[in-house]
C-alpha positions as CSV (number, residue, x, y, z in Angstrom):
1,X,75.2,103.1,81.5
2,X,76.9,99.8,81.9
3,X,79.0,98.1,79.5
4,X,75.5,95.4,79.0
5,X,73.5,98.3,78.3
6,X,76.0,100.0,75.9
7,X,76.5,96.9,74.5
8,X,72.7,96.7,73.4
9,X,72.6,99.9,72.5
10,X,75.2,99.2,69.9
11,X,73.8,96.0,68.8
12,X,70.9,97.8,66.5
13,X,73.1,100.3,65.2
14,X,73.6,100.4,61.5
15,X,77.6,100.8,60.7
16,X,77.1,104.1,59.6
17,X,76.0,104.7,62.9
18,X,78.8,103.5,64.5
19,X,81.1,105.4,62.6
20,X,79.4,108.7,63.3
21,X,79.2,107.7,66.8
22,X,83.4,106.7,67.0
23,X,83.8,110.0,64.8
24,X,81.7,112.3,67.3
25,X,83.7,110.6,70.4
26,X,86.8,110.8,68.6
27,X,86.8,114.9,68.0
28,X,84.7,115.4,71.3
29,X,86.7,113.7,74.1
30,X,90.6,114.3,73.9
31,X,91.0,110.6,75.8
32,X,89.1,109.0,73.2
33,X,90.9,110.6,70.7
34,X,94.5,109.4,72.4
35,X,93.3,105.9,72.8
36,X,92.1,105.4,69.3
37,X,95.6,106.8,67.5
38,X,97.3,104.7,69.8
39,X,95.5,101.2,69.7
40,X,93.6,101.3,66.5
41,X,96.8,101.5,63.5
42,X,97.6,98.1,62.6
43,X,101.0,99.2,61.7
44,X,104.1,98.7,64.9
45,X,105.6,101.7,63.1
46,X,102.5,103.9,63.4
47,X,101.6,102.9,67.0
48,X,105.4,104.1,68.2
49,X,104.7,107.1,66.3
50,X,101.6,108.1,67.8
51,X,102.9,107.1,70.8
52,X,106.0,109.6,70.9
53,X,104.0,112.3,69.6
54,X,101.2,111.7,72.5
55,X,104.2,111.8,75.1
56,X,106.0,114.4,73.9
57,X,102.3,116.3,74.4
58,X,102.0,115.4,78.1
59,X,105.8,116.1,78.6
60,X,104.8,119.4,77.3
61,X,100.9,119.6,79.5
62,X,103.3,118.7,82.9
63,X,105.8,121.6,81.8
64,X,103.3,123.9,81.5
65,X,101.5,122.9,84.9
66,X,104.2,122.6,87.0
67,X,107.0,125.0,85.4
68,X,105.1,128.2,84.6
69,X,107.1,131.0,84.5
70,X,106.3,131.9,88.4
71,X,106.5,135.7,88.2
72,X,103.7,135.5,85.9
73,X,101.5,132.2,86.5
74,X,101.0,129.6,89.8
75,X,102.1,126.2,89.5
76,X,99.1,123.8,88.6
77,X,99.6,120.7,90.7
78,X,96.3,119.5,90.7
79,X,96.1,119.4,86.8
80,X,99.2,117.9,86.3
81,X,98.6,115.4,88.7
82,X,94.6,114.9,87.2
83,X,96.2,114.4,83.6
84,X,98.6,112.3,85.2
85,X,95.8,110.2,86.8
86,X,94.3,110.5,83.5
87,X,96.7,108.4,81.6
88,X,97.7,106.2,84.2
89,X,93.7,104.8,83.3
90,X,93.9,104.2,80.1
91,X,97.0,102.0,80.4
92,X,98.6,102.8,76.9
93,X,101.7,100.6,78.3
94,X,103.4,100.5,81.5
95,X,106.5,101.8,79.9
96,X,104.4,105.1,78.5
97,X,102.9,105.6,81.8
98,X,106.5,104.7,83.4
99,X,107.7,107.5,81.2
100,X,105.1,110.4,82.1
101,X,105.5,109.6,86.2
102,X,109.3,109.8,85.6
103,X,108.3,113.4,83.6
104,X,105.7,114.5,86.8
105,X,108.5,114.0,89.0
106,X,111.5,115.5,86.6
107,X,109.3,118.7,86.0
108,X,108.4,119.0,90.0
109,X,112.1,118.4,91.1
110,X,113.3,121.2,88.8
111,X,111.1,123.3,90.4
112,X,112.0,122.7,93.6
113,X,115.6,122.8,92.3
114,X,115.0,126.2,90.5
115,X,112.3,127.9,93.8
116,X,113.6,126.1,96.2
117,X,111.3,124.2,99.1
118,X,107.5,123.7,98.5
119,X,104.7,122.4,100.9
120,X,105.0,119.0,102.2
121,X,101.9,117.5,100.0
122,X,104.1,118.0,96.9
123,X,106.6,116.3,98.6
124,X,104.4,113.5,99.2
125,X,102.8,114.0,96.0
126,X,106.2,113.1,94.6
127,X,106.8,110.2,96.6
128,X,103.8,108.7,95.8
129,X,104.3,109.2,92.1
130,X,107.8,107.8,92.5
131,X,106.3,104.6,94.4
132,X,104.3,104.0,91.6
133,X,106.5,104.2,89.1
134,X,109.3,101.7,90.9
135,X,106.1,99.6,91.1
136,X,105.4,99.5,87.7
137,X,109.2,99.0,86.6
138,X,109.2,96.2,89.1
139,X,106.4,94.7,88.0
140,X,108.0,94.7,84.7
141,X,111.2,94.0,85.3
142,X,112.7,97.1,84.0
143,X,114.9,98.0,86.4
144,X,118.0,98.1,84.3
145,X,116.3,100.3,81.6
146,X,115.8,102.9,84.0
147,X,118.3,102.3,86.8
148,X,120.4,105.8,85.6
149,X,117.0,107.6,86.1
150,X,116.1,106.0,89.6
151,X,119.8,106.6,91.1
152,X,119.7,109.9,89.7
153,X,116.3,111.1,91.5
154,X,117.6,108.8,94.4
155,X,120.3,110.6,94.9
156,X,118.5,113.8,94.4
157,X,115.9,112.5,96.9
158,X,118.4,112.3,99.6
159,X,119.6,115.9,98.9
160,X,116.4,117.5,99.6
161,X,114.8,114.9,101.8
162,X,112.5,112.9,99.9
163,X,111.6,108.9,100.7
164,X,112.8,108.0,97.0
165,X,115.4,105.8,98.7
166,X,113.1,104.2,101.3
167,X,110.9,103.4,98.7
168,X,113.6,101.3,96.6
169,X,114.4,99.3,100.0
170,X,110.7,99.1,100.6
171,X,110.5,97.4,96.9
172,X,113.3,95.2,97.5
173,X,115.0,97.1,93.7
174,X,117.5,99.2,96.0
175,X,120.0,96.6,96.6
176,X,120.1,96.5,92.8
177,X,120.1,100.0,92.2
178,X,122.5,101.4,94.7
């Protein structure tokens, strides 16, 4: 269904329709559920709450995914990186999805830290997230805020051959970074 159609739809429905219809959505599809605590308070106060408390979630999803304890459990890169898709679509802020890339990468570099070497498509996995976070605080202009974190997996980058460094050139934010 298009947005039109939906649109319609919605048109001839009583209030009390609606309500059971945002209620049903809201308790039945987790991204709903996320969207509407973070955009619908009216309060600044509440929305930075929710906000914390829904990152602090995902910090906690991408810890599970990618840092299981590995004698017991497999890593679960292609969950992290679906969530990670996830709430890179629903756009919260660039900041809050700034945030959970910088987490995706943190979590799979202390893997690779604590393991040692993994395949090359989680390498380029990690580039790629990298790339679009450096896009995003571009974009933004944001470099300062997170210039400590950027050198820091920068220099980490270099260490076990990652393109982190290339990618800041690339962006025209390395001279400004290191």
């Amino acid at each position: 269904m298009n947005i039109e159609k939906l649109k319609i739809l919605l048109k001839n429905k009583s209030v009390t329709d609606l309500k059971s219809i945002i209620y049903n959505v809201y308790n039945k599809v987790p991204e709903a559920k996320d969207f509407i605590d973070v955009f619908v308070p009216f309060e600044k106060e509440v929305v930075k709450q929710n906000t914390e408390q829904l990152f602090k979630r995902y910090k906690k999803q991408f810890n599970e995914y990618l840092l299981p304890n590995i004698l017991e459990n497999n890593t679960k890169e292609e969950e992290a990186l679906k969530l990670l898709e996830r709430i890179q679509k629903k756009d919260i802020s660039s900041q809050f999805t700034i945030n959970c890339e910088l987490q995706f990468i943190e979590c799979c570099k202390e893997f690779i830290v604590t393991y040692g070497y993994f395949d090359e498509s989680y390498y380029i996995t990690m580039d790629e997230v990298f790339e679009s976070a450096c896009l995003k605080i571009k974009d933004e202009n944001l470099i300062e805020e997170y210039r400590s974190t950027i050198e820091k997996l920068i220099f980490f980058g270099n260490e076990y051959g990652f393109e982190f460094s290339e990618i800041c050139k690339k962006l025209g934010i390395y001279k400004t970074l290191v």
